[in-house]
CHARMM-style PDB file with segment names, atoms N, HN, CA, C and O in Angstrom:
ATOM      1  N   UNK     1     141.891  37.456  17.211  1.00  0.00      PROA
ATOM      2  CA  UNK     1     140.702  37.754  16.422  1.00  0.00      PROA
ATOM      3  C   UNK     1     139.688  38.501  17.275  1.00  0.00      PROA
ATOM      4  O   UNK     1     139.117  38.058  18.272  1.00  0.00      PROA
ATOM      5  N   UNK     2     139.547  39.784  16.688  1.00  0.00      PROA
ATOM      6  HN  UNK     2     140.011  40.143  15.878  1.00  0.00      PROA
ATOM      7  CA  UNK     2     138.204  40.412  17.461  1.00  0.00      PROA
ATOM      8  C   UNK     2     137.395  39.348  17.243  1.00  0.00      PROA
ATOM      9  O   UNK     2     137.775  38.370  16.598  1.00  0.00      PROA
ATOM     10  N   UNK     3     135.794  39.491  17.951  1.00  0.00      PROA
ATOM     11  HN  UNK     3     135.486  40.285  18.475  1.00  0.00      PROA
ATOM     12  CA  UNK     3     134.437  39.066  17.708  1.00  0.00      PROA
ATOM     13  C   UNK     3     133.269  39.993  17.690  1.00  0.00      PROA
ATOM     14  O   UNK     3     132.906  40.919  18.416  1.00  0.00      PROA
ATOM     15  N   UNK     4     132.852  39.485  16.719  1.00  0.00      PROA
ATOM     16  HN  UNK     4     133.147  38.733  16.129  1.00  0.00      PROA
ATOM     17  CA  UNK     4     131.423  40.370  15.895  1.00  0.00      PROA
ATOM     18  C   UNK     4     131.204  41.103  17.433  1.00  0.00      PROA
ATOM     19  O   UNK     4     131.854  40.800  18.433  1.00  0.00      PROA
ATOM     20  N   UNK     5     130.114  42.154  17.369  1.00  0.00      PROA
ATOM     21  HN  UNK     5     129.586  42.401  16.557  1.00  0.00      PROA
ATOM     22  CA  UNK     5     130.082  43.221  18.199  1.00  0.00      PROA
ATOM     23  C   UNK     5     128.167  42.890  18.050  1.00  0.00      PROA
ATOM     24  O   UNK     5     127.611  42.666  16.975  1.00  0.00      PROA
ATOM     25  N   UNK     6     127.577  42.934  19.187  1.00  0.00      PROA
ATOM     26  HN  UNK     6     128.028  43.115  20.060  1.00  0.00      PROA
ATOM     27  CA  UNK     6     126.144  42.782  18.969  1.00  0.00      PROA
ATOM     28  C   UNK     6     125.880  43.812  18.559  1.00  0.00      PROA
ATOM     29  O   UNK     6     126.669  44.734  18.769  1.00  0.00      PROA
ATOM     30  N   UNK     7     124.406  44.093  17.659  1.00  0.00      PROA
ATOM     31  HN  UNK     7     123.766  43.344  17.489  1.00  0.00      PROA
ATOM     32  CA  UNK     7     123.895  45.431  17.257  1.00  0.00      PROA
ATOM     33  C   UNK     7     123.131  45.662  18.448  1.00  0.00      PROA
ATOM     34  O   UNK     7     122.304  44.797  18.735  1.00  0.00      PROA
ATOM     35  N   UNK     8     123.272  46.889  19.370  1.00  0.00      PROA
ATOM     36  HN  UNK     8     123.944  47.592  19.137  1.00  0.00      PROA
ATOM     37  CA  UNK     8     122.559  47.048  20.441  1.00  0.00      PROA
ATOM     38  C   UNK     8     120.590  47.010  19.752  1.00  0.00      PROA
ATOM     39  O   UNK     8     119.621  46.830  20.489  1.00  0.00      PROA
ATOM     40  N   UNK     9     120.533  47.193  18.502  1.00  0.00      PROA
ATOM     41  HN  UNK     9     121.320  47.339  17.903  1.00  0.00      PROA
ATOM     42  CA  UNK     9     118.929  46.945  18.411  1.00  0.00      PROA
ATOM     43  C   UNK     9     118.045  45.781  18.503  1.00  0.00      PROA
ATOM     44  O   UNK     9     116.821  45.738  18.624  1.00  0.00      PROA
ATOM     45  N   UNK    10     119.148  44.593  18.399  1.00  0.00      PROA
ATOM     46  HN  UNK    10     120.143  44.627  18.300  1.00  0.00      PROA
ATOM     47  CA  UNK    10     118.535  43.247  19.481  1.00  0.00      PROA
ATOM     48  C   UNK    10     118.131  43.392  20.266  1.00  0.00      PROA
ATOM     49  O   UNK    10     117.033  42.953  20.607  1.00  0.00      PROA
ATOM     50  N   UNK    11     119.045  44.250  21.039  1.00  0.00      PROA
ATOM     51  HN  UNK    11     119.937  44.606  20.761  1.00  0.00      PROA
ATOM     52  CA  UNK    11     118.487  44.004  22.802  1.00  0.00      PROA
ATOM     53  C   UNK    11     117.211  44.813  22.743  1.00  0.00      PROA
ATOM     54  O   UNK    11     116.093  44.421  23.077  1.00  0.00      PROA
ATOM     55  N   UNK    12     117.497  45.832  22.335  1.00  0.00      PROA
ATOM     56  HN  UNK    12     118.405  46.151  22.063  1.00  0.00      PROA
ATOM     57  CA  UNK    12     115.877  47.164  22.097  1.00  0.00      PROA
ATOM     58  C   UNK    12     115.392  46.358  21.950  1.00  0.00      PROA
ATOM     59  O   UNK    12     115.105  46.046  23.106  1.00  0.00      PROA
ATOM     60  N   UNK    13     114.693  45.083  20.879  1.00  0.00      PROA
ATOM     61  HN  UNK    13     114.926  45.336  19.940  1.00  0.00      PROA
ATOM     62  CA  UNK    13     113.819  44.954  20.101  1.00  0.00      PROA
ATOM     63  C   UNK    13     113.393  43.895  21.061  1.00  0.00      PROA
ATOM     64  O   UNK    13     112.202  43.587  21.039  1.00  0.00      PROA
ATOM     65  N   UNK    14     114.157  43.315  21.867  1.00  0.00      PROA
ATOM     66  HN  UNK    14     115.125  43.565  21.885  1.00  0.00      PROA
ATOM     67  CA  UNK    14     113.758  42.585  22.224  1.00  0.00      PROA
ATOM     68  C   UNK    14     113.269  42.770  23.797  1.00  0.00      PROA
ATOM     69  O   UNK    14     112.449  41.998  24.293  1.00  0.00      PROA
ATOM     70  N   UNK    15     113.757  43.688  24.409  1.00  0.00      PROA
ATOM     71  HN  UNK    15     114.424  44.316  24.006  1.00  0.00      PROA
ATOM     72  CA  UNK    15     113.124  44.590  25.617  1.00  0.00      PROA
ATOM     73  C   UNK    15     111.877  45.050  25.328  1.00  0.00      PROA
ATOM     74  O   UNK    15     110.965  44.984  26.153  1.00  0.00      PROA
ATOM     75  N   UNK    16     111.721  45.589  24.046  1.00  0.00      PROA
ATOM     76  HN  UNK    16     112.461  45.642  23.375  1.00  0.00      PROA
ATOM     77  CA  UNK    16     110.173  46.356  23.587  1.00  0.00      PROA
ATOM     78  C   UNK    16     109.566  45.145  23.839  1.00  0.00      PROA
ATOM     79  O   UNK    16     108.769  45.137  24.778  1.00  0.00      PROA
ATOM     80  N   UNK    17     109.792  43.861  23.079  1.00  0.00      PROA
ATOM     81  HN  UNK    17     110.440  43.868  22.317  1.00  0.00      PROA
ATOM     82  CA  UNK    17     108.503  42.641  22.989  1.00  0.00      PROA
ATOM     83  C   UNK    17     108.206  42.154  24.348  1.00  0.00      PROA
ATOM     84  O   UNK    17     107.165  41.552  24.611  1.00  0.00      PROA
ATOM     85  N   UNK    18     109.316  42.474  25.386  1.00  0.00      PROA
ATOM     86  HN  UNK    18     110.161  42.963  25.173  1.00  0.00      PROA
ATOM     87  CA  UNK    18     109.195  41.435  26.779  1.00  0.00      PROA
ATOM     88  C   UNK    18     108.298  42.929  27.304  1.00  0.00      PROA
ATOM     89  O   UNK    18     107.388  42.624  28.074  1.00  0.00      PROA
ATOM     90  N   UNK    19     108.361  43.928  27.123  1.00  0.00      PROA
ATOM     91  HN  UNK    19     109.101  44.176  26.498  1.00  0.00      PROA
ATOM     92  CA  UNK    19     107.669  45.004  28.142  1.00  0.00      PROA
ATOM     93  C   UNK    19     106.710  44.914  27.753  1.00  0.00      PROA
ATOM     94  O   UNK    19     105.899  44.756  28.666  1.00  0.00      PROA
ATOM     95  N   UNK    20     105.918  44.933  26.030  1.00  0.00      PROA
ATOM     96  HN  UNK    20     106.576  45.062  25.288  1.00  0.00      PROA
ATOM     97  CA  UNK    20     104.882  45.198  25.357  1.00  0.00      PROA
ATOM     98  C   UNK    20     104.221  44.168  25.316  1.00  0.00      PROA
ATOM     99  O   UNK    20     103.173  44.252  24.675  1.00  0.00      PROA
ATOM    100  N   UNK    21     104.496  43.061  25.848  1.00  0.00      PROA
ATOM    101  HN  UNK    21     105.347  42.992  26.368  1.00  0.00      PROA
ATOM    102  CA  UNK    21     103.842  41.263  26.174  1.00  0.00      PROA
ATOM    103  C   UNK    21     103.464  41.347  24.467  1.00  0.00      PROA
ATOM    104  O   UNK    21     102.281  41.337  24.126  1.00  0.00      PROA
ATOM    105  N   UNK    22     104.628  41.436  23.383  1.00  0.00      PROA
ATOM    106  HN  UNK    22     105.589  41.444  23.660  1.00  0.00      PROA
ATOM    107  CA  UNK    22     104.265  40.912  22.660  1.00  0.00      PROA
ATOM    108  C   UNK    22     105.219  39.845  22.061  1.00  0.00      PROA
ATOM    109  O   UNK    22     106.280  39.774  22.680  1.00  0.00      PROA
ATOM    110  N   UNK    23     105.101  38.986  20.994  1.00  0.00      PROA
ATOM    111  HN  UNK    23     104.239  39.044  20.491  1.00  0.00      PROA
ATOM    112  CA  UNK    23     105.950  37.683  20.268  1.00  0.00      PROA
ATOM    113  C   UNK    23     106.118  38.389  18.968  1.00  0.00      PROA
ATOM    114  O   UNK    23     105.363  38.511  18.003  1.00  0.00      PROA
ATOM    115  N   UNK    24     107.809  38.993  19.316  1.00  0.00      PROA
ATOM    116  HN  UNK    24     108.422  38.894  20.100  1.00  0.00      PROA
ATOM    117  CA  UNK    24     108.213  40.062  18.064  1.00  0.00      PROA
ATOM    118  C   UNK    24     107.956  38.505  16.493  1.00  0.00      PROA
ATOM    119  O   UNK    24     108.296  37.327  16.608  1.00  0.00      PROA
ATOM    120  N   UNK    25     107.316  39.134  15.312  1.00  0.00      PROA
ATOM    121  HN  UNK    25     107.039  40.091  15.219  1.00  0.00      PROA
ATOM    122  CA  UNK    25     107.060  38.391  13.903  1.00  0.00      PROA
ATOM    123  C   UNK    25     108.093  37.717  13.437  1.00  0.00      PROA
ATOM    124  O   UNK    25     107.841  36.649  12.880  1.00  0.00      PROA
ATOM    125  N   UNK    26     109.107  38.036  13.514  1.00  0.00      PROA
ATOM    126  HN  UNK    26     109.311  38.903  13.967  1.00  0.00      PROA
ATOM    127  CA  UNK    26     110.704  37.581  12.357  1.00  0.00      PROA
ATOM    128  C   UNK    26     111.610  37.927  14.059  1.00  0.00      PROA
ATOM    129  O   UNK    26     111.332  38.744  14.937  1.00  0.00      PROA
ATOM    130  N   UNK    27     112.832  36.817  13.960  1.00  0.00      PROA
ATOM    131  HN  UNK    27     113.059  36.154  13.247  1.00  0.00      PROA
ATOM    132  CA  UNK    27     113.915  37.376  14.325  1.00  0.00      PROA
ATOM    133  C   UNK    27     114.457  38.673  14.322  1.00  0.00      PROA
ATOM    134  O   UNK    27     114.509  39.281  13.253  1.00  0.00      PROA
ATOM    135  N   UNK    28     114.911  39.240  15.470  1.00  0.00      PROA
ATOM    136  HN  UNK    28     114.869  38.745  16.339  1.00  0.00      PROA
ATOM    137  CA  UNK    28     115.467  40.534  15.628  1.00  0.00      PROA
ATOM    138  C   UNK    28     115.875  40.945  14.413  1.00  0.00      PROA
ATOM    139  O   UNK    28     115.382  41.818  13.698  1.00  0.00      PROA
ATOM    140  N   UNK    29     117.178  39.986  14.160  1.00  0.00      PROA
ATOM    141  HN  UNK    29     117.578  39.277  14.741  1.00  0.00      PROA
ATOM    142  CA  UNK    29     118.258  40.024  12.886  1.00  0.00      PROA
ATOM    143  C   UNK    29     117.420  40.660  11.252  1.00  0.00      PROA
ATOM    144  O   UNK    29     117.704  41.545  10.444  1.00  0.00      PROA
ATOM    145  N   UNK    30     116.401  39.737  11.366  1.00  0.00      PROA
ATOM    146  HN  UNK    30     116.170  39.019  12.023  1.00  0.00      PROA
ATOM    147  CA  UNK    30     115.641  40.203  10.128  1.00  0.00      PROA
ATOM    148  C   UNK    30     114.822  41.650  10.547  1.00  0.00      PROA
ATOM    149  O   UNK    30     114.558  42.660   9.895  1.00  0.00      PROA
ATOM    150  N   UNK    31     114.671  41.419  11.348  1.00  0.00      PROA
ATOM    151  HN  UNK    31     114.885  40.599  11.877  1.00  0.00      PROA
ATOM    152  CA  UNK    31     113.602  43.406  11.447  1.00  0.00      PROA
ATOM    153  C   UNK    31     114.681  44.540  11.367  1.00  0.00      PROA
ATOM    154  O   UNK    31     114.448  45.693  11.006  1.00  0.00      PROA
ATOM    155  N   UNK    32     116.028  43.991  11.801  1.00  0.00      PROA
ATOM    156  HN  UNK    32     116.218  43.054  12.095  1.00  0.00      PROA
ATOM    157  CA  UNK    32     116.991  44.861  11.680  1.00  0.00      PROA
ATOM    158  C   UNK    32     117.713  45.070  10.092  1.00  0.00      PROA
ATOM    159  O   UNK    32     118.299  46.039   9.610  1.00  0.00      PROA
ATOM    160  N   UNK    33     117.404  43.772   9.553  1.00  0.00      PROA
ATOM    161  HN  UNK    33     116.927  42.985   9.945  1.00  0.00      PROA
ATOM    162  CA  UNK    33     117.873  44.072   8.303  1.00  0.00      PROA
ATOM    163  C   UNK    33     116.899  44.715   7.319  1.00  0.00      PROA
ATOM    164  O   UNK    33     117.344  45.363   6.371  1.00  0.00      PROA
ATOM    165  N   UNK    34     115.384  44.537   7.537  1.00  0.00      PROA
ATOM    166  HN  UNK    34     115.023  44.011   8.307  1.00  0.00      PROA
ATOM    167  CA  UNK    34     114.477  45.295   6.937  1.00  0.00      PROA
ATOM    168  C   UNK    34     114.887  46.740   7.176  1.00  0.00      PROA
ATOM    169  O   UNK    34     115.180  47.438   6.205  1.00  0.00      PROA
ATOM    170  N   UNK    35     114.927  47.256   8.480  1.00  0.00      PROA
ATOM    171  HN  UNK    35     114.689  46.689   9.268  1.00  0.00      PROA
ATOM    172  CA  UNK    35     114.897  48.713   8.605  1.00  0.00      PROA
ATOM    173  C   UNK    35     116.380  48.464   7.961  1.00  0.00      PROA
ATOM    174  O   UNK    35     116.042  48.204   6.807  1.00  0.00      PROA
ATOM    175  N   UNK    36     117.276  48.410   7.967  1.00  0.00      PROA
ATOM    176  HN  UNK    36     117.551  48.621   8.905  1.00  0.00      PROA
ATOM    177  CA  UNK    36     118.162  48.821   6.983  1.00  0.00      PROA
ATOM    178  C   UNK    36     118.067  49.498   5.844  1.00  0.00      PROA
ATOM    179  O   UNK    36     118.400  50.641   5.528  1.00  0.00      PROA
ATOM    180  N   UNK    37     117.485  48.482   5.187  1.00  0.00      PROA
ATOM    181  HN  UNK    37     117.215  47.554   5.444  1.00  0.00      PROA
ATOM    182  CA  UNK    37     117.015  48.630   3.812  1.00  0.00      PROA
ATOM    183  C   UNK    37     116.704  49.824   3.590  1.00  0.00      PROA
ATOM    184  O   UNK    37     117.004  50.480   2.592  1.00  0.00      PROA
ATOM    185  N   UNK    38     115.862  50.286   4.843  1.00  0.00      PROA
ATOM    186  HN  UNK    38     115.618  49.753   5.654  1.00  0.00      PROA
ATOM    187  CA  UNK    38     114.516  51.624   4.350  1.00  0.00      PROA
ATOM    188  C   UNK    38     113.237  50.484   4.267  1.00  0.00      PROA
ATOM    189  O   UNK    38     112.570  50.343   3.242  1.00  0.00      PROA
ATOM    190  N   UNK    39     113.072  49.909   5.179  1.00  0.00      PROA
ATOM    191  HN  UNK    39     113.614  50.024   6.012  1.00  0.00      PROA
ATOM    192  CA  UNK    39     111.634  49.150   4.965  1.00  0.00      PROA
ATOM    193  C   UNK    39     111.301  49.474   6.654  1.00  0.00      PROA
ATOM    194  O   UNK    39     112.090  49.961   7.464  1.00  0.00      PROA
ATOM    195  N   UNK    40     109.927  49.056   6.889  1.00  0.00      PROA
ATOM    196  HN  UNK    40     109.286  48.661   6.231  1.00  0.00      PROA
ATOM    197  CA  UNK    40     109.639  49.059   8.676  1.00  0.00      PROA
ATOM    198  C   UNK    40     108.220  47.858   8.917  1.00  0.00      PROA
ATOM    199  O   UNK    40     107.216  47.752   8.213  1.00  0.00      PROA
ATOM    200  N   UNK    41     108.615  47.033  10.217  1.00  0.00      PROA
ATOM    201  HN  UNK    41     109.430  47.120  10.789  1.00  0.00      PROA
ATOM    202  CA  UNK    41     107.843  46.135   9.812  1.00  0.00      PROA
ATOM    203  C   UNK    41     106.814  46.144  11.373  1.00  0.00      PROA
ATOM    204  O   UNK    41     107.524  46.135  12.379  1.00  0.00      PROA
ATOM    205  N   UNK    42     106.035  46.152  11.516  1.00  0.00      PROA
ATOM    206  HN  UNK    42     105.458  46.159  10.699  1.00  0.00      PROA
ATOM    207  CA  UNK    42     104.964  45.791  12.505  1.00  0.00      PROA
ATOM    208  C   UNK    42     105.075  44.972  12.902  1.00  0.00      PROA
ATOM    209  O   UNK    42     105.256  43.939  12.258  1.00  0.00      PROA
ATOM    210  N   UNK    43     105.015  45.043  14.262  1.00  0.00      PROA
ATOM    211  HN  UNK    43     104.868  45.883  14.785  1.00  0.00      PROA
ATOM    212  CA  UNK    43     105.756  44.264  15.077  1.00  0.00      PROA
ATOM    213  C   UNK    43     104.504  43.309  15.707  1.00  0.00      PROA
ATOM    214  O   UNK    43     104.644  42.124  16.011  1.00  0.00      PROA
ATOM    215  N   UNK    44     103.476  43.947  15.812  1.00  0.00      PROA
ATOM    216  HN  UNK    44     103.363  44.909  15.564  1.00  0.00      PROA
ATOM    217  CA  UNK    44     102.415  42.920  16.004  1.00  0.00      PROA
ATOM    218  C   UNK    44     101.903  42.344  14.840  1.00  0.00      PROA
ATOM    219  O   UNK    44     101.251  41.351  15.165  1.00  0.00      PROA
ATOM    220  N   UNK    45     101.900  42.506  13.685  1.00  0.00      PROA
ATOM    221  HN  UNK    45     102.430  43.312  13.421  1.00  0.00      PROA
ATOM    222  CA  UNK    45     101.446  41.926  13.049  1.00  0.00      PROA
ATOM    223  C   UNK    45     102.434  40.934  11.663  1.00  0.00      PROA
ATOM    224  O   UNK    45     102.373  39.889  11.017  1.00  0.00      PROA
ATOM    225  N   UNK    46     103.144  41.961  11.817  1.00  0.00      PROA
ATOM    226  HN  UNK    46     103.194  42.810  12.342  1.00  0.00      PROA
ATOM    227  CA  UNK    46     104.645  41.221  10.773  1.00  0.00      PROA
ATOM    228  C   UNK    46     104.643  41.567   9.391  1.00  0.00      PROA
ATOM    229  O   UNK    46     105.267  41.059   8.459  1.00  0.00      PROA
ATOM    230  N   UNK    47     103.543  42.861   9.420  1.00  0.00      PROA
ATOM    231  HN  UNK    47     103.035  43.274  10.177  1.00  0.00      PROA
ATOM    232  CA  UNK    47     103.357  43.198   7.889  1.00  0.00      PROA
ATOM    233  C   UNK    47     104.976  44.315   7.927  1.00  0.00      PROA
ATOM    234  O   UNK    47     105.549  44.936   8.823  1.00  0.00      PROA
ATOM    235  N   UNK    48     105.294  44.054   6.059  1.00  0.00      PROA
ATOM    236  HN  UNK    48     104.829  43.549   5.332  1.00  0.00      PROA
ATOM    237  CA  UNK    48     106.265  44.687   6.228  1.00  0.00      PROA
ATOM    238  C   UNK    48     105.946  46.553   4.844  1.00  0.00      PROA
ATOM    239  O   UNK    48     105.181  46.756   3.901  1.00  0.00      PROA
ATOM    240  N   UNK    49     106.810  47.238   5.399  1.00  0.00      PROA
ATOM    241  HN  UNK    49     107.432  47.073   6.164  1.00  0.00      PROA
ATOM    242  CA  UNK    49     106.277  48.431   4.795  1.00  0.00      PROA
ATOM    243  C   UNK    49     107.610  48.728   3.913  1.00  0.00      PROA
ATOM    244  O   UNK    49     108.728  49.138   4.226  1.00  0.00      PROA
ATOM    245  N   UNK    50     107.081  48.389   2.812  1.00  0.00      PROA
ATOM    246  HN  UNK    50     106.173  48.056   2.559  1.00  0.00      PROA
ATOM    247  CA  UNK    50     108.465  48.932   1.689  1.00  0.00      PROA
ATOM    248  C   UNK    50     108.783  50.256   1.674  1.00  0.00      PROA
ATOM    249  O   UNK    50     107.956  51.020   1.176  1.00  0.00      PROA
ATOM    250  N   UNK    51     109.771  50.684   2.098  1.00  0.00      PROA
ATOM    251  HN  UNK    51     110.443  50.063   2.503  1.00  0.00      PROA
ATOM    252  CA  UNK    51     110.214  52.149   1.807  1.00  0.00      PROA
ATOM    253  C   UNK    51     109.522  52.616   3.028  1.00  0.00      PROA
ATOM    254  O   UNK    51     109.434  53.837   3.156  1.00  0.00      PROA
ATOM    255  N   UNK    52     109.025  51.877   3.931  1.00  0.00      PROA
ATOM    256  HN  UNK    52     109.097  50.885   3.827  1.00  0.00      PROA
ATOM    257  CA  UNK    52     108.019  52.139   5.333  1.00  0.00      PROA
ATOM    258  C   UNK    52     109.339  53.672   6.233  1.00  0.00      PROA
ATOM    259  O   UNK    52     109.246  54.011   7.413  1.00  0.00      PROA
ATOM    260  N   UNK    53     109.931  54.007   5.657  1.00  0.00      PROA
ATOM    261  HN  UNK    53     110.007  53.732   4.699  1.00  0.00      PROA
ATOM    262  CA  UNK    53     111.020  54.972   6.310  1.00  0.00      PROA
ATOM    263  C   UNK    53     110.528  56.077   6.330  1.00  0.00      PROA
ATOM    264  O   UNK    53     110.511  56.809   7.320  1.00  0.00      PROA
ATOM    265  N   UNK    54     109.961  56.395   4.991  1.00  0.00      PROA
ATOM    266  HN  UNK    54     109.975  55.801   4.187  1.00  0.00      PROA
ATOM    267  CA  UNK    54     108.959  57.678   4.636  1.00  0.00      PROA
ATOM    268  C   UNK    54     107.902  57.897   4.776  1.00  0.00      PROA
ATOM    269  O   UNK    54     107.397  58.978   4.474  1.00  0.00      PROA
ATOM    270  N   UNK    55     107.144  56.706   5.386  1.00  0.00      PROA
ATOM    271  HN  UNK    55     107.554  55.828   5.631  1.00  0.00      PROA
ATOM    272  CA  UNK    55     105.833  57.130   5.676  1.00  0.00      PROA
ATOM    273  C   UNK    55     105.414  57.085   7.650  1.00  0.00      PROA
ATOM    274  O   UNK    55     105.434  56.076   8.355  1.00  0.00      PROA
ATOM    275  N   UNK    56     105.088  58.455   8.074  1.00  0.00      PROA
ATOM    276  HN  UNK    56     105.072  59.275   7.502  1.00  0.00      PROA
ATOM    277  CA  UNK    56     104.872  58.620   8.795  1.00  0.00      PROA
ATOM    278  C   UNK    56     103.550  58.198   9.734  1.00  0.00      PROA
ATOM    279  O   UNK    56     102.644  57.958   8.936  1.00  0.00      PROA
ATOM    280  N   UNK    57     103.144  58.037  10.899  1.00  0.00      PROA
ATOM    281  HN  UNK    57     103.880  58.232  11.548  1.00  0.00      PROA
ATOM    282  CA  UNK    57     102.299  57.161  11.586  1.00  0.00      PROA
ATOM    283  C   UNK    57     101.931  58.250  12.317  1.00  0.00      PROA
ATOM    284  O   UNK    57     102.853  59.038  12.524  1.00  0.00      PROA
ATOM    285  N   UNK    58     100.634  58.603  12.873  1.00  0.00      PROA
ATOM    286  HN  UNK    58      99.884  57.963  12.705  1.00  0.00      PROA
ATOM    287  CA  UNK    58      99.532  59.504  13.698  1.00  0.00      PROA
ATOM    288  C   UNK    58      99.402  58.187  15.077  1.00  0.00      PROA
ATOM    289  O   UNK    58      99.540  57.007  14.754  1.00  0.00      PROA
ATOM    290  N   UNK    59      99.230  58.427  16.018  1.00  0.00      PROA
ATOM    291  HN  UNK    59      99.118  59.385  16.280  1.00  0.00      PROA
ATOM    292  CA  UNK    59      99.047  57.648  17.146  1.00  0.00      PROA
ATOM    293  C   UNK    59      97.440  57.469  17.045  1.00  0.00      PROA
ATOM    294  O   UNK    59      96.784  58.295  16.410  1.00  0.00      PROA
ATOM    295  N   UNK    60      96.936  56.568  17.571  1.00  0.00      PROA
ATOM    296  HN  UNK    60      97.469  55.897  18.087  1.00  0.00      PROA
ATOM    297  CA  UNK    60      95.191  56.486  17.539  1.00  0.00      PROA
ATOM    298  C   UNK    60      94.956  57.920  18.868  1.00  0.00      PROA
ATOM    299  O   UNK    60      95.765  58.409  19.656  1.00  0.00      PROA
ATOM    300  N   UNK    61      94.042  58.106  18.708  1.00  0.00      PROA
ATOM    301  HN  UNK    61      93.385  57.709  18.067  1.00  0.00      PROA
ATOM    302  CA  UNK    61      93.426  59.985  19.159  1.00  0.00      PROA
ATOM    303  C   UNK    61      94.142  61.177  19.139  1.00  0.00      PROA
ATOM    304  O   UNK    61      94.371  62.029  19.998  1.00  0.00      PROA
ATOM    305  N   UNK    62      94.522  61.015  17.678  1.00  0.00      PROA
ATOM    306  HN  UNK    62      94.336  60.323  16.981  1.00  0.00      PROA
ATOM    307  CA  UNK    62      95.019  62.469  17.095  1.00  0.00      PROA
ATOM    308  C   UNK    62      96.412  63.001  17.750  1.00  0.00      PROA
ATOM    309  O   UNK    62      96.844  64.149  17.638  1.00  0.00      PROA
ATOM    310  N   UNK    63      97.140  61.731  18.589  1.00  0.00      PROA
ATOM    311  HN  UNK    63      96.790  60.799  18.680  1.00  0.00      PROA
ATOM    312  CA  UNK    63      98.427  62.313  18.460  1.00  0.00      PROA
ATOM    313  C   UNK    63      98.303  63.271  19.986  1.00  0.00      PROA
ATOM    314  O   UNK    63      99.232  64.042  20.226  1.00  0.00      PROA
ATOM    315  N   UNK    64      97.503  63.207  20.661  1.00  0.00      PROA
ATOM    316  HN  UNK    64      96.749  62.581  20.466  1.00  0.00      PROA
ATOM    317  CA  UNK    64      97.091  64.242  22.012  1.00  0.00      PROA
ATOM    318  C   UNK    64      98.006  63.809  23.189  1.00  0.00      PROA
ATOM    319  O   UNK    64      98.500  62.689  23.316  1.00  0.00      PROA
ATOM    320  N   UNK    65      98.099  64.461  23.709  1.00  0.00      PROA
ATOM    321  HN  UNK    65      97.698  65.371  23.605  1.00  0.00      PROA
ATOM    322  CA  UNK    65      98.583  63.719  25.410  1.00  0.00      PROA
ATOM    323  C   UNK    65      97.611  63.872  26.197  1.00  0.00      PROA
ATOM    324  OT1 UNK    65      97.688  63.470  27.358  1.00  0.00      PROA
TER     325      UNK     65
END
């Protein structure tokens, strides 16, 4: 019997929260199954964005380097 294969976006998701000192909202598993969907969920806050796939995000000061 093979065994299930991890989705490498655990580990991402969970490297982002240990670098970004933040406490990712939902289990990996569930943020991964949202973006599936076509949803995207904020990771600091845990709000989730229906259809969040299509709507695009500006960085705070206009996106500048």
């Amino acid at each position: 019997m093979r065994s299930k294969q991890q989705d490498p976006r655990i580990t991402e998701l969970l490297d982002l929260a240990t670098s970004e000192g933040i406490r990712l909202p939902y289990p990996p598993e569930t943020i991964i199954r949202q973006e599936n969907a076509g949803n995207t969920v904020d990771l600091r806050t845990g709000a989730i964005t229906i259809g969040g796939d299509n709507v695009r995000f500006v960085p705070k000061g206009g996106g500048q380097c």
